[in-house]
Each structure stands twice: as structure tokens, then as C-alpha cells.
C-alpha positions as CSV (number, residue, x, y, z in Angstrom):
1,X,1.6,-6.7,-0.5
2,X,-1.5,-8.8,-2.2
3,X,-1.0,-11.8,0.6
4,X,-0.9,-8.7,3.5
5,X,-4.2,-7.1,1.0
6,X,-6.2,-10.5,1.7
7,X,-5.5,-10.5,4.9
8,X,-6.2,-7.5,5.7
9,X,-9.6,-7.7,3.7
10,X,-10.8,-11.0,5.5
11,X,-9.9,-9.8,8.7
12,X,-12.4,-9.1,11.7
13,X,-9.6,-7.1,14.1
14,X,-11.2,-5.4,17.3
15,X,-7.5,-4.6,18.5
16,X,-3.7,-5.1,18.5
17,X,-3.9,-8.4,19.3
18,X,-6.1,-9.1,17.4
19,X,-4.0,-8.2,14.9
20,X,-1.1,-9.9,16.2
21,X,-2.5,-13.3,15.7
22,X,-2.1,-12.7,11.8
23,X,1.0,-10.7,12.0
24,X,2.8,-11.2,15.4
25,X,5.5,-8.6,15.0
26,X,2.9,-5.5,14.3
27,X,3.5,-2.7,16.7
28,X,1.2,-0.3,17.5
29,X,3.1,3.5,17.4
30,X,1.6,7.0,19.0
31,X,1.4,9.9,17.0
32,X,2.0,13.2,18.1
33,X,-1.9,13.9,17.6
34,X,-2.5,11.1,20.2
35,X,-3.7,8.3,17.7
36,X,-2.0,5.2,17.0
37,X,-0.9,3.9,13.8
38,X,-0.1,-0.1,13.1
39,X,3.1,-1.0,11.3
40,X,3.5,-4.1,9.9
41,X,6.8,-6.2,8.6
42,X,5.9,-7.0,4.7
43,X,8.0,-8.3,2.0
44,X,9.8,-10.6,3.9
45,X,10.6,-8.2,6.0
46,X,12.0,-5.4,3.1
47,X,9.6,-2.8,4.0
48,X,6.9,-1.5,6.7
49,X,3.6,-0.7,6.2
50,X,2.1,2.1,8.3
51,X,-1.1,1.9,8.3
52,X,-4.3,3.4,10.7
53,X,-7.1,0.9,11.8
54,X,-10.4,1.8,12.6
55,X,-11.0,-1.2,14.5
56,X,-14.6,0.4,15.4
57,X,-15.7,0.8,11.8
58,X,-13.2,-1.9,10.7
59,X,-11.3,0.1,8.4
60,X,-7.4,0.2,7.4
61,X,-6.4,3.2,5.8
62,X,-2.6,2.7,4.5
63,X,-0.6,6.1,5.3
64,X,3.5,4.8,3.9
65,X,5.1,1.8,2.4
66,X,8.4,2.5,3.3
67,X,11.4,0.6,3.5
68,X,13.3,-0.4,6.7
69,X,15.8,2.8,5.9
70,X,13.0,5.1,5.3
71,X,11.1,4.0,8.3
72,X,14.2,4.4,10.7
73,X,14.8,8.0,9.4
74,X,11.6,9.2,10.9
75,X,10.2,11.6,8.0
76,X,7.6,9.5,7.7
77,X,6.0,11.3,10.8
78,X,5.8,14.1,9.8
């Protein structure tokens, strides 16, 4: 989590791929509001991070930390 943290707080992302040249397996998902949300492998690869990136304001606003089980149940979009 701190090495994704530094990243994340040195980065200058204006999209997905963008994003992908730090961490090439992040997939962007759709919500059911019409937004997208980023999740990231972490922890060599233990858990996902969902998080929301304002790529216009430059923010990252972490929404679940989840592991791989907890992601693949789908609560988590609730």
C-alpha cells in the first residue's frame, strides 16, 4: 500500500493509460451511475484497490481494499 501511496501521490495521470504505464494491469470498471472506477492489483497481487480518479482535478479518492475473494463476490458495488 505505501509504494502504490507514493505513486499515486507523484503521479500526473490525465487517463487510463496514463495510469497504465505505472500499473499496467489497472482496469477501468463502469458503475451503474455511469462513472468509472480504477482497480488496481496491490500486494503482490493479494488484494485490489478500487479507487475513483479525478483525472481533471487530479484526485484519487480510494472507495475498497478488498481482497481477490471479496472483489469477485461483487458486494463491493453496491
Amino acid at each position: 500500500m505505501r509504494l502504490w501511496y507514493k505513486t499515486v501521490v507523484c503521479a500526473r495521470w490525465d487517463n487510463l493509460q496514463d495510469v497504465r504505464q505505472d500499473y499496467p494491469h489497472a482496469d477501468g470498471i463502469r458503475t451503474t451511475d455511469g462513472g468509472t472506477l480504477t482497480v488496481f492489483n496491490i500486494g503482490g497481487n493479494k488484494y485490489r484497490l478500487v479507487a475513483r480518479i479525478r483525472y481533471d482535478y487530479g484526485l484519487v479518492n480510494v472507495r475498497a481494499v478488498l481482497t481477490h475473494a471479496e472483489y469477485n463476490s461483487g458486494r463491493w458495488k453496491e
